[in-house]
Phi, psi and omega in degrees: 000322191253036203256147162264168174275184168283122165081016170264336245253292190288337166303293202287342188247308164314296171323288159328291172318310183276349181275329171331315200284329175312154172266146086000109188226159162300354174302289180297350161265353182245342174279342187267334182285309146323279133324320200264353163325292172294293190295342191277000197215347155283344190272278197323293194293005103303341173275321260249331174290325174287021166243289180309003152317298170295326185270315185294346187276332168319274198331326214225015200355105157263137176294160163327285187304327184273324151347293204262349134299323190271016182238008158268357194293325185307306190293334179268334174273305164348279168003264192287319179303341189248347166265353138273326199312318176301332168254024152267339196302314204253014165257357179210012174123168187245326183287293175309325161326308187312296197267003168290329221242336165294321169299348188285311192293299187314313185291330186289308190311296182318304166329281153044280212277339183243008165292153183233001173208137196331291194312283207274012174288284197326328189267335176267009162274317210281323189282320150314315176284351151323301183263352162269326206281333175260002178277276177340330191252009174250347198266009189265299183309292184292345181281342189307295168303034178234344189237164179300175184272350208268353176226024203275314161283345189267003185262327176246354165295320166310298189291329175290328184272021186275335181315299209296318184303309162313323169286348181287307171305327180300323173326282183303305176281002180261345198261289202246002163270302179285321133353304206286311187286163154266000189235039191294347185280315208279303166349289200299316151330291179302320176292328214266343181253035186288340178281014157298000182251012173290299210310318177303307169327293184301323174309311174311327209254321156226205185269168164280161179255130169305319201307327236256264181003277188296302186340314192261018154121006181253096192255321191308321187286330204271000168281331160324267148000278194284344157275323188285326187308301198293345168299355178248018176260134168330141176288134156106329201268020203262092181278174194333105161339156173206148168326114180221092188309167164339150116315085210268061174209015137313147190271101149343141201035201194272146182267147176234172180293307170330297198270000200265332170299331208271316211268020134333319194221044134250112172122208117345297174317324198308305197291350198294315210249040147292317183294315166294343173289303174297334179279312105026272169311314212293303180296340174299244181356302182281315171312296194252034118343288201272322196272314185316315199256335178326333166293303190295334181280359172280309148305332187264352194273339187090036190271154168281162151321307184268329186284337172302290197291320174281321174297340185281327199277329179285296186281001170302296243280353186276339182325314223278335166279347164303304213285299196302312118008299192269314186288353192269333195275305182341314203264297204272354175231350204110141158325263170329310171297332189307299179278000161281326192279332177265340148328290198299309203297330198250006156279326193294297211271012176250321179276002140322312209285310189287340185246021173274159149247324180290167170274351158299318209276318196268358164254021181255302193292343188254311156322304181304319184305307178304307166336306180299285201320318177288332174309325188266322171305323184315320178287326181314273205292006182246318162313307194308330195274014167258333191256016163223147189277177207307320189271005148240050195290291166329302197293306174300294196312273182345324188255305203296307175357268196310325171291332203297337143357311187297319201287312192304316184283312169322299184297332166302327175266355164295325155287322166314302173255355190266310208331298217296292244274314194241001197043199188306291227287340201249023167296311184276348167281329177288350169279315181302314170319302192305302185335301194308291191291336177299336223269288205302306138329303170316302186307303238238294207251347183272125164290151190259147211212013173269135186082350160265147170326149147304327166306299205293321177325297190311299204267015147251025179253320163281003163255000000 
């Protein structure tokens, strides 16, 4: 793991250095714009179930249980699309990976939409979440290795707040679309599968990240790269290169699926990324806890069906200062302090959550929760892309998804059977308990990583 080739050294250390070296550029506004594209349409095609839930179990009288399989289904495709894509992401490219994986999402969704009964809704949700679950767990790593460190968390905190657009839209079409039509779900199937038309766009507009590149031994192309970028930044505004050692946890030869799983849990590595695993499930599991089930545990609460979807539309709409809020706190407190404060902050507001009764009370204690909860993926998804070095970058981010994955395919069905036993409130106390402990894994066990390299993370985390 930690041997360099011969004659790599001074190539991997030019890269590094010079992407160190970049202005925050339109290069870098079209990559957050792209990106944030791709998550804004990964959000929507998961929220967008939770208004169609409540309809489809009328349509199909569906049980409590069967109910809470079909809002796991996305999340059961999640799983495995964020758990190969990532170790295909750092065994064939991040980029190619990427657009395999919007087409995938698209053509199914549109399947979606001409289905006539749960079972084969249910395989063809699962086969979609495949494919947001591997675009999402590759577009966080790789935009990471494109930008300096000095602006590297508000930059993927950012990109992590396009999520919040996608849930407003799922709002707004769970608000005046499916309520209206009678066939307003299949409609809705169809809008949610409009990026197939990104791909070309994406084929065109990006790059492989050098950072990739040199990992596996191709440094003329990834210098290439890193020269065609920089012709496009302003004279004056690029500063000085600086000294950026290596990555010393590149892999030598060829790489597998085998050894890019194994060297997760060597070393060192091993606690980093217990830890990420745990932080991962935790926020998973209470985020589509809450987002999975809110119309309907709203509706079962005594709400109309539309009076549910507007109070849901309300508390979507807190995503967008959560997320934004929190990528700006990246840079000024950390990561790591980051996804503490808003875990504790989204502990508070789950025990709101259990002891409101009025519907004022549970959509103000229901906002604060979406806030926290986003607040904290913003800090999530800018750690994960930091803390495994470059020839597992992908491979770590992917599998902590994909456990997180775990939480998501959990919860529904978790709801599904405690709701009749414990009711609302005690739905939301079982969010606070997860929270509490993911906060605390992070706290106890997370490196710290504001104002450092991606090279230098690696090699003080594995030396």
């Amino acid at each position: 793991m930690r041997n360099q080739p011969i004659g790599a050294e001074s190539i991997v250390s030019f890269v590094a250095s010079r992407i160190e070296s970049w202005p925050y550029s339109s290069y870098h506004r079209r990559l957050l714009f792209i990106g944030g594209l791709g998550y804004t349409f990964d959000a929507m095609d998961a929220a967008v179930m939770a208004f169609m839930l409540p309809v489809l179990r009328v349509q199909w009288s569906l049980t409590s249980v069967q109910t809470g399989v079909l809002g796991s289904a996305t999340y059961i495709g999640f799983f495995f699309g964020a758990l190969f894509a990532g170790a295909l992401g750092d065994l064939y490219g991040r980029r190619r990976v990427m657009m395999y994986a919007l087409a995938i999402y698209a053509l199914a969704s549109l399947y979606c939409a001409t289905t006539t009964s749960w079972p084969s809704f249910l395989i063809a949700r699962v086969v979609a979440g495949a494919g947001t679950g591997a675009e999402s767990a590759i577009i966080a790593p790789y935009l990471t290795e494109f930008v300096a460190k000095r602006y590297r968390g508000t930059f993927v905190g950012a990109l992590t707040g396009f999520f919040s657009f996608g849930f407003v839209a799922a709002a707004a079409l769970g608000y005046l679309v499916i309520p209206t039509f009678a066939d307003g779900w299949r409609i809705v199937m169809v809008i949610t599968a409009l990026p197939i038309g990104m791909l070309l766009w994406w084929r065109r507009a990006l790059d492989e990240s050098p950072r990739w590149l040199e990992s596996r031994g191709r440094h003329v192309e990834a210098r290439a790269i890193v020269e065609r970028i920089e012709t496009q930044f302003a004279v004056g505004t690029r500063r000085e290169p600086m000294e950026v050692e290596p990555d010393s946890a590149d892999i030598v030869g060829k790489p597998s699926l085998a050894s890019n799983f194994l060297a997760l849990w060597s070393g060192k590595q091993a606690r980093v990324t217990a830890m990420t695993w745990a932080m991962w499930l935790s926020i998973t599991f209470s985020y589509y806890l809450f987002f999975t089930w809110i119309p309907g545990l709203l509706v079962q609460h005594g709400m109309s069906i539309t009076k549910s979807f507007g109070y849901s539309f309300a508390i979507y709409l807190a995503q967008i200062p959560g997320y934004f809020s929190a990528a700006w706190l990246n840079e000024k407190i950390g990561r790591k302090a980051t996804i503490v404060l808003y875990m504790a902050t989204g502990v508070v507001a789950a025990l709101a959550m259990a002891i409101a009764h009025d519907n004022a009370s549970i959509m103000i204690a229901g906002a604060c929760l979406s806030f926290a909860m986003n607040g904290a993926y913003a800090g999530v998804y800018a750690y994960t892309s930091e803390i495994f070095p470059t020839a597992i970058r992908t491979t770590g981010s992917g599998t902590a998804s994909a456990i997180g994955r775990i939480g998501a395919i959990a919860s529904p069905i978790v709801v599904g059977y405690i709701f009749p036993v414990v009711g609302f409130a005690g739905v939301f106390a079982v969010t606070t308990a997860v929270l509490v402990a993911g906060a605390i894994a992070v706290l106890l066990f997370g490196p710290k990583t504001k104002g450092v390299s991606l090279e230098a993370i690696a090699t003080a985390e594995l030396n």
